[in-house]
Every structure is written in C-alpha cells, then in structure tokens.
C-alpha positions as CSV (number, residue, x, y, z in Angstrom):
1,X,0.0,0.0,0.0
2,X,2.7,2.4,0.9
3,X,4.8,1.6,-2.3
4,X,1.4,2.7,-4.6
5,X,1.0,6.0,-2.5
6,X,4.4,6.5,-3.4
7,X,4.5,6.0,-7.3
8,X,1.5,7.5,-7.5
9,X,3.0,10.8,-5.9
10,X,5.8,10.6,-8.5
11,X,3.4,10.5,-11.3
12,X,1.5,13.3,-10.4
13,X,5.4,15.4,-9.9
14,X,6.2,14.3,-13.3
15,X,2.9,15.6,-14.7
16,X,3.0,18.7,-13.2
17,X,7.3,19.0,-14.3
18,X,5.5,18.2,-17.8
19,X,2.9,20.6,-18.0
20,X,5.4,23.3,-16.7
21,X,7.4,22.3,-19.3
22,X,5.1,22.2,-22.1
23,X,3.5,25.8,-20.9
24,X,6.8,27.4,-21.2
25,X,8.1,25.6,-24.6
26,X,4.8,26.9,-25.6
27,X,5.2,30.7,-24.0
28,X,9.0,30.8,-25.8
29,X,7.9,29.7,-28.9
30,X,4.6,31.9,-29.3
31,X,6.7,34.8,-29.2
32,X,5.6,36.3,-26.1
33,X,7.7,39.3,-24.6
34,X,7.9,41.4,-21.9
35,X,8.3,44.7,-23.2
36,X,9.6,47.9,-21.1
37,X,7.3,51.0,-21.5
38,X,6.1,54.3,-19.6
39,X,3.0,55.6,-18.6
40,X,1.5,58.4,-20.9
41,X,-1.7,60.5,-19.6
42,X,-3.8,62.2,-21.7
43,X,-3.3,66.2,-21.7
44,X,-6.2,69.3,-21.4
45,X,-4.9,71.8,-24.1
46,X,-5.8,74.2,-26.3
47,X,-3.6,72.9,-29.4
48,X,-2.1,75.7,-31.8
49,X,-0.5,75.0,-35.3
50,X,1.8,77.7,-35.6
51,X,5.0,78.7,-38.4
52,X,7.9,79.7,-37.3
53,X,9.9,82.3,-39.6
54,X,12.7,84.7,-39.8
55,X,12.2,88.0,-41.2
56,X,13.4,91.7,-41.1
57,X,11.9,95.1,-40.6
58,X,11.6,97.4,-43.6
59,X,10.3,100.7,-44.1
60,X,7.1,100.9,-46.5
61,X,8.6,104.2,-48.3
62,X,12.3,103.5,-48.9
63,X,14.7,104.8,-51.6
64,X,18.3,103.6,-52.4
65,X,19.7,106.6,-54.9
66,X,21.9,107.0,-57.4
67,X,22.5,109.0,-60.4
68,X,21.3,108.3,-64.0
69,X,24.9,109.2,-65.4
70,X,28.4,109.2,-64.9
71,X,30.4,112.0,-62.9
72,X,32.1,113.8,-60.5
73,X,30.2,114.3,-57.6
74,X,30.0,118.1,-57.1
75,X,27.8,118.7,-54.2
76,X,25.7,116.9,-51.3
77,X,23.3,118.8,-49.8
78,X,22.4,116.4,-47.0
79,X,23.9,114.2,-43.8
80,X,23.1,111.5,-42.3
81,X,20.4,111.8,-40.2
82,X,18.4,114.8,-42.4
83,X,14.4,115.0,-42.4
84,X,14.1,115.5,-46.4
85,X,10.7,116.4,-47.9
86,X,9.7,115.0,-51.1
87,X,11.5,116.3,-54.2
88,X,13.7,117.9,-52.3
89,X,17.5,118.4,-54.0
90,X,20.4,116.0,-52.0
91,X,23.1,116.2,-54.5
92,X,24.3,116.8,-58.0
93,X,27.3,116.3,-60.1
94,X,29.4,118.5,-61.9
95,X,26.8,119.2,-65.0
96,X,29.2,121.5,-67.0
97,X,29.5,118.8,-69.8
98,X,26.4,118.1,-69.9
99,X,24.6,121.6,-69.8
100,X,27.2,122.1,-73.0
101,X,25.6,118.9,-74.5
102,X,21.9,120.4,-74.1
103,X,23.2,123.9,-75.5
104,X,24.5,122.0,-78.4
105,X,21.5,119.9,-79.0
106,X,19.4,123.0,-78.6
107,X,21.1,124.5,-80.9
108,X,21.3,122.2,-83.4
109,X,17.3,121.9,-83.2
110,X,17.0,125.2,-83.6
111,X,18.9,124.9,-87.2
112,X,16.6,122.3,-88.1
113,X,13.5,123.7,-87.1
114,X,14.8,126.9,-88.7
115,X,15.7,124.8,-92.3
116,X,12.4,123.4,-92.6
117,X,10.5,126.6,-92.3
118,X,12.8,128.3,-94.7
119,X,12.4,125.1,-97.2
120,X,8.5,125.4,-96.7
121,X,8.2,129.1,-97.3
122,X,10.3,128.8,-100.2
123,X,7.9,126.9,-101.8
124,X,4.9,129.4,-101.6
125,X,7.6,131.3,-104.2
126,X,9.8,129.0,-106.1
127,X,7.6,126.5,-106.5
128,X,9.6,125.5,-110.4
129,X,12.6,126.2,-108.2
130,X,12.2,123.4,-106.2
131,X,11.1,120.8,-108.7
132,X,7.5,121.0,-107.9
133,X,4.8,119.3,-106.0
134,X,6.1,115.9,-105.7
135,X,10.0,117.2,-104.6
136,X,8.5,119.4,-102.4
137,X,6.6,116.6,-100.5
138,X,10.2,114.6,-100.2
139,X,11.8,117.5,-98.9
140,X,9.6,118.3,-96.3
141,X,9.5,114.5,-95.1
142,X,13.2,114.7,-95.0
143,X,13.0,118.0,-93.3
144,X,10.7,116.6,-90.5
145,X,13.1,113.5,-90.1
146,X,15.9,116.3,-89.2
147,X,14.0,117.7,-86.9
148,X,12.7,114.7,-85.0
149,X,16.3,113.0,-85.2
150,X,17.2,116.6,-83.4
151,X,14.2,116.9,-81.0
152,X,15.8,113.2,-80.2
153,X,19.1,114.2,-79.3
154,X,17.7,117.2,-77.6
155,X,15.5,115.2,-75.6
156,X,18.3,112.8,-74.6
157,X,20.6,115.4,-73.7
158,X,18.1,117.1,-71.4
159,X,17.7,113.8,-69.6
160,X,21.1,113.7,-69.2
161,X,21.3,117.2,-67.6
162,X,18.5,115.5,-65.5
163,X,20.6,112.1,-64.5
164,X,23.2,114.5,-62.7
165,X,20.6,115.5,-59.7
166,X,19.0,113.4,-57.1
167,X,16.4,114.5,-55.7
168,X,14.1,112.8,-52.8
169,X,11.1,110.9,-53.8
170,X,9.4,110.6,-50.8
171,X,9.3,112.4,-47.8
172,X,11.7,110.7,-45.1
173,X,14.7,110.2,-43.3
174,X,18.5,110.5,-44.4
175,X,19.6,106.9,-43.4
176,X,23.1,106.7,-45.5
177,X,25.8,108.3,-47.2
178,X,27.7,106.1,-50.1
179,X,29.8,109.3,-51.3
180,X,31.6,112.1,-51.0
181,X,32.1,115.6,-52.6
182,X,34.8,114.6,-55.5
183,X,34.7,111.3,-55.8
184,X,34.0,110.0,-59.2
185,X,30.7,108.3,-59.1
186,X,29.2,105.9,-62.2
187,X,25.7,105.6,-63.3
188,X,23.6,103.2,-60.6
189,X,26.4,103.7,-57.9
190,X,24.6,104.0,-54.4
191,X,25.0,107.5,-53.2
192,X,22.5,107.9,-50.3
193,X,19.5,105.8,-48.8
194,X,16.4,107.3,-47.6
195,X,13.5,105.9,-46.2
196,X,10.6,106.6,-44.1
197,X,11.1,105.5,-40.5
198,X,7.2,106.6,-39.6
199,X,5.6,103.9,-41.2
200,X,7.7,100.2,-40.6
201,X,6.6,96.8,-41.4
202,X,8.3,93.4,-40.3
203,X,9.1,91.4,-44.0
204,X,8.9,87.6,-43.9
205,X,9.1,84.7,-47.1
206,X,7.5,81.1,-46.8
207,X,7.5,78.6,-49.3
208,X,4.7,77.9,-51.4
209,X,3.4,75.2,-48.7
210,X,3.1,77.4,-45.5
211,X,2.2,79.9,-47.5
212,X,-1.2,78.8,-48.5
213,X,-1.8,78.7,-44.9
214,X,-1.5,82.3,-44.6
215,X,-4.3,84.4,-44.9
216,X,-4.8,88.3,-44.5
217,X,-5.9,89.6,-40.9
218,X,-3.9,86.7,-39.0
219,X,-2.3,87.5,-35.6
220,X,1.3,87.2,-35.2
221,X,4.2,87.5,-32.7
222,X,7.0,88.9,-33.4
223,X,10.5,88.9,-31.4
224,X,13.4,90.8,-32.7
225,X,16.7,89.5,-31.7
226,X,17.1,93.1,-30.2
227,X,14.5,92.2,-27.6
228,X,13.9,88.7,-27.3
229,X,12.4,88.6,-23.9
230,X,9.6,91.0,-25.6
231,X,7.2,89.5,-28.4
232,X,5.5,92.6,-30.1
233,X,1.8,92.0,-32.0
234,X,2.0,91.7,-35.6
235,X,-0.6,90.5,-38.4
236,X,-0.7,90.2,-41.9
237,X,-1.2,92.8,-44.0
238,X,-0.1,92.0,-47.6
239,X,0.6,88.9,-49.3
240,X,2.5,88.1,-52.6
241,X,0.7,87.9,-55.8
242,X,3.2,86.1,-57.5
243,X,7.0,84.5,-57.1
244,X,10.3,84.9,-59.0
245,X,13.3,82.4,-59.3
246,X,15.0,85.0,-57.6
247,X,13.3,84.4,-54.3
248,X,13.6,81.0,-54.7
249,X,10.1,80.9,-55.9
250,X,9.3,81.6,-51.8
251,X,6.4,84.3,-51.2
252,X,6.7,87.3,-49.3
253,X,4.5,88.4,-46.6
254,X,4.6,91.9,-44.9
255,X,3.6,92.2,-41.1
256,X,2.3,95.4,-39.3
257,X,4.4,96.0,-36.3
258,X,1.8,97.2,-33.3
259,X,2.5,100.2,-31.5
260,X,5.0,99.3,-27.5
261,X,5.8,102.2,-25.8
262,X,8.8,99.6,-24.3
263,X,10.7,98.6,-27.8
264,X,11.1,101.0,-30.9
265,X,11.6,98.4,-34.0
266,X,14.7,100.1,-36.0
267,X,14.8,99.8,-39.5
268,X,16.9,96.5,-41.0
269,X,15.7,94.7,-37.4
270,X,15.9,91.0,-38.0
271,X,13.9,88.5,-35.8
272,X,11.2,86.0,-36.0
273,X,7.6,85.7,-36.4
274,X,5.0,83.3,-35.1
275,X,1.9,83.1,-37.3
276,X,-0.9,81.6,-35.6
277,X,-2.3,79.1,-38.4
278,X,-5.1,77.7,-36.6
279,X,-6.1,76.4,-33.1
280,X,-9.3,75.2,-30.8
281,X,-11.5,76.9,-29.5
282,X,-11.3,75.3,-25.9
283,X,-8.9,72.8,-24.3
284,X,-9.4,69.4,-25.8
285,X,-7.8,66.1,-25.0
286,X,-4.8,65.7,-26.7
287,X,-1.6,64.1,-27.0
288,X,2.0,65.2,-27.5
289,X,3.4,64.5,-31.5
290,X,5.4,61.3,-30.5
291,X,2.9,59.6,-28.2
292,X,0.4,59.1,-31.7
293,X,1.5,56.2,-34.0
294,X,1.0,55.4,-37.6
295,X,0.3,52.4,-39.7
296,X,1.1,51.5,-43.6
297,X,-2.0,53.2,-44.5
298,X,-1.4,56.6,-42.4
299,X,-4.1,55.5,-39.9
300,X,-3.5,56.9,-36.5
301,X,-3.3,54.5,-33.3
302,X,-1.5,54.5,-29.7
303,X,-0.1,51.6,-27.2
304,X,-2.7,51.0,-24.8
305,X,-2.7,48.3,-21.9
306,X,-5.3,45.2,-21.8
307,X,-4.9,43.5,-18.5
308,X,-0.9,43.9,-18.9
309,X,-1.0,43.0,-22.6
310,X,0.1,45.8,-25.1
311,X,-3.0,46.4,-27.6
312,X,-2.8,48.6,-30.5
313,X,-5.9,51.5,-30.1
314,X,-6.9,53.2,-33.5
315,X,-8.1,56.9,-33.0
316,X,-9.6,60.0,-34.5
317,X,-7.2,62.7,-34.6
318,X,-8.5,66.6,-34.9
319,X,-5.9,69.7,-35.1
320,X,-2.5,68.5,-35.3
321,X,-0.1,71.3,-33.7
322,X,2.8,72.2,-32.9
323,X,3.3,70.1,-30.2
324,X,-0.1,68.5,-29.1
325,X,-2.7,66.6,-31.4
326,X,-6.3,67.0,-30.9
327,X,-7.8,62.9,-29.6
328,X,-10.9,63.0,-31.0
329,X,-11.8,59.4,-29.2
330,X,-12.8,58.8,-25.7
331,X,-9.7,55.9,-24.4
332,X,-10.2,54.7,-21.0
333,X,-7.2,52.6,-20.7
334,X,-3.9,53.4,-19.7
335,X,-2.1,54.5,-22.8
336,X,1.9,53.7,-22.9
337,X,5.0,53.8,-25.2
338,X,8.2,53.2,-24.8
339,X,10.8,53.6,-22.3
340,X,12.8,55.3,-25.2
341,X,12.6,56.0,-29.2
342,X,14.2,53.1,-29.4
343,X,11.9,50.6,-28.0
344,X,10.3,48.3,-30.4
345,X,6.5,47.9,-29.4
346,X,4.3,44.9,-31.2
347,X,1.2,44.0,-30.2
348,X,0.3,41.0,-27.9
349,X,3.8,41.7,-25.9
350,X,3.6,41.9,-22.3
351,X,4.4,44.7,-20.9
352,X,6.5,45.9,-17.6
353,X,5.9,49.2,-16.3
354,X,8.9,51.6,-15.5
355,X,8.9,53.4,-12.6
C-alpha cells in the first residue's frame, strides 16, 4: 500500500514538471515578450498650429539713390540723419558737360527747325525752283526726319542734364551716405539711402506650402533679436501675388508691427515671427506629436494596456499642432509607449511598467 502512494505521488510530480514544461516551450515559442514602457496620460490643451519664420523690418517708403549718369560728384546737400521732404534736391554732379551737350542739342534743333521753315516758305515762291509738288513733299519728309532725329538728341541730352541730380522721392529720413564731394561716381552707384522711419513693417518669405496657410488679418508674434524677452503683435497685411526664381520661388509676406511704448523696431531689425495658423476653440484632450502612431495606411493608433498586454488603439485625430494633437476618441485605458525612441512595441507583448 505504501509503495502505490508513493508512485502514485511521483506521477502526479512528473505531470506537473510536464505541464510546466510544455507551458513554457509553448510561451517561448509563441513569441511572447515582456516589453519595457512608460505611462502616458492624456493632456487638457488648447492645441495651436503655428509657423515659425525669420524675417526683417523694412520701411514701407524707402529709396536707395543713385545718379542716371556718370560723374564727379559736385555737391551733397544732405547728412546722415536729415528730415528730407519730397522732391527735395540731395546732391548733383558736376553738370558742365552736360549743360554744353543740351546747349549744343538746342542749338542744333533750332537749325533744323529753322531749315524746314525756310524750305516750306520757299515753296509758296519758287515753286519750279524746287522741282514741284512731288520734290517738295520729299523734302519736307526729309526736313521733319531732321527735326525729329534733333528733338531726339535734344530730348536725350536734357535727360542727361537731368541724370546728374538726385532728388528725394518721398518724404523721409536721411539713413546713409555712399559718397563724397569729389569722388567720381558711375551711373547706378549707391549715393544715399532714404527711407521713411514713420511707417515700418516686419518682412517675412514662406514657401509655397506654408504659404497657403497664410491668410490676410492673421495675428502674429513677433521677437526681434534686439528684444527677445519681448514678443510685439504683428498680423498680416499683404501677401505676394506672385513669385520669382530669384526668391527661390518663396512668397513674401509683410507684417504690421503694433505700437510698444517699451521697444522701438529700427529699420533693418531681424527676428522671428510666429503666425498663428489655426487652433481650438477650448482645451481638448490631446496628445503630444510622438505619443500618436501610424500604420502603412497613415491611420493613427496609440499603445494602450489590456490587462498587462500591449493592444494597439486606432483613433480620430483633430488639429494637429505644434506640439499637441487633438484625440478626437474617448480611451479609458492606460495608454503607454516606450521607455525610449528606441523601444520596439508589437502588439500581444507583455508589458513591464517603468517606474
């Protein structure tokens, strides 16, 4: 009797050894895991999609002047620093040349002018003289050709008297002085920058993606790298019709600068600008960027625990900002990812909690 009790107690050891080891032959080869990941709880925010830009301040009215013509700088009537009024004079070369040109070119028109009413009152006279109706017809067409080839030359030498003055188109500010009294200056040379400080606008580009984002009226805020602990309002006033090769086919956008008794934007400023695309209207649940995953097909999803085994949770996403995304699905399980960015997560995986 006592030898039975005893085989029958090593059966029922080698059974349970056997089903111990069958359960965890079958546990190693299903795959199962236990995977490390962290807690993540779902945030009340207000998401914003923003862009992010660098720009510069510019002056609405602003002039970079030079002379139409070559020269020797005779006189500037300016400095740096000069209120100038519109059409004011601010400097002129030496013109002597080119006030002997005009007198020449007058001259000369006067001749012709002259010429071809002599030829035509000859005619009321002399008419045999001249060869009659016909010849007199060709001479007066070749009498009006001198006169137009000299009204030409007069016309191009009064616009060259012209090219040796500068005068101010707009009613501003003396910001810059390329030149000086004697210096020999050619024709498109910089010789003074004006602008008009009253009236400043902060000058961003975007590429043709952002920029369709833009629209007229939005708010801004802009920091200049001359006060960056001090964001001043901004919003958009003016946006590109078209684009050139030689902006890199970017568009640019001008921003009103609001009014700050604390910070006076100088003109040529640089800093950046953060347009505020779009954004709820209250706080929503959301989640940050890297807590959201994505499948083959683009569909959103996030980790989510099911009685300690990792699940994969597909969701509707709303406004996707800059940092948080809108959850548009109610989830009452704990939601997780990984420890790090380089965790691998697959579903069915147990998972172990970090502290």
């Amino acid at each position: 009797m006592k030898l039975k009790l005893q085989k029958r107690t090593i059966v029922v050891i080698l059974l349970f050894l056997a089903a111990a080891l069958g359960i965890y032959k079958f546990t190693l080869g299903s795959g199962i895991k236990t995977i490390p990941v962290k807690k993540v709880e779902m945030q009340k925010r207000v998401v914003e999609k923003t862009i992010s830009v660098s720009g510069k301040v510019k002056a609405e009215k602003d002039a970079v002047l030079s002379f139409g013509t070559s020269g020797r700088l005779a006189a500037i009537k300016i400095k740096e620093g000069d209120e100038v009024k519109e059409n004011q004079l601010l400097a002129y070369l030496d013109t002597y040349t080119l006030k002997s040109n005009l007198d020449a070119a007058k001259l000369s028109l006067d001749i012709a002018r002259t010429d071809r009413d002599i030829f035509i009152e000859n005619y009321k006279t002399h008419v045999d003289a001249i060869g009659g109706e016909d010849e007199y017809y060709l001479g007066v067409r070749k009498q009006n050709e001198t006169v137009e080839k000299a009204e030409a030359t007069y016309r191009a030498a009064r616009g060259g008297l012209a090219d040796g003055y500068i005068y101010s188109p707009i009613n501003g500010k003396v910001i810059e002085i390329s030149k000086e009294e004697g210096e020999s200056v050619i024709i498109g040379e910089t010789v003074a920058h004006v602008a008009d400080l009253t009236n400043l606008f902060f000058e961003i580009s975007l590429d043709q993606e952002d920029f369709g984002q833009v629209k007229n009226g939005m708010i801004s805020e802009i920091t200049l790298d001359s006060f960056p602990n001090t964001p001043i309002e901004g919003q958009v006033i003016y946006l590109q019709d078209f684009t050139t090769e030689d902006q890199d086919n970017d568009f640019k956008i001008k921003l009103s600068l609001k009014e700050d008794t604390n910070i006076v934007p100088r003109l040529g400023m640089t800093g950046d600008a953060l347009l505020l695309v779009e954004k709820t209207d209250q706080e929503v649940d959301a989640l940050i960027y890297d807590e959201i995953f994505y499948d083959e097909e683009n569909n959103p999803y996030v980790w989510i625990l099911d009685g300690g085994t990792i699940k994969r949770r597909y969701i509707e996403i709303g406004l996707e900002g800059d940092i948080y995304t809108e959850i548009k699905t109610p989830i009452n399980m704990q939601i997780v990812v990984g420890v790090d960015p380089d965790t691998e997560i697959l579903e069915g995986y147990r998972a172990k909690l970090a502290e």
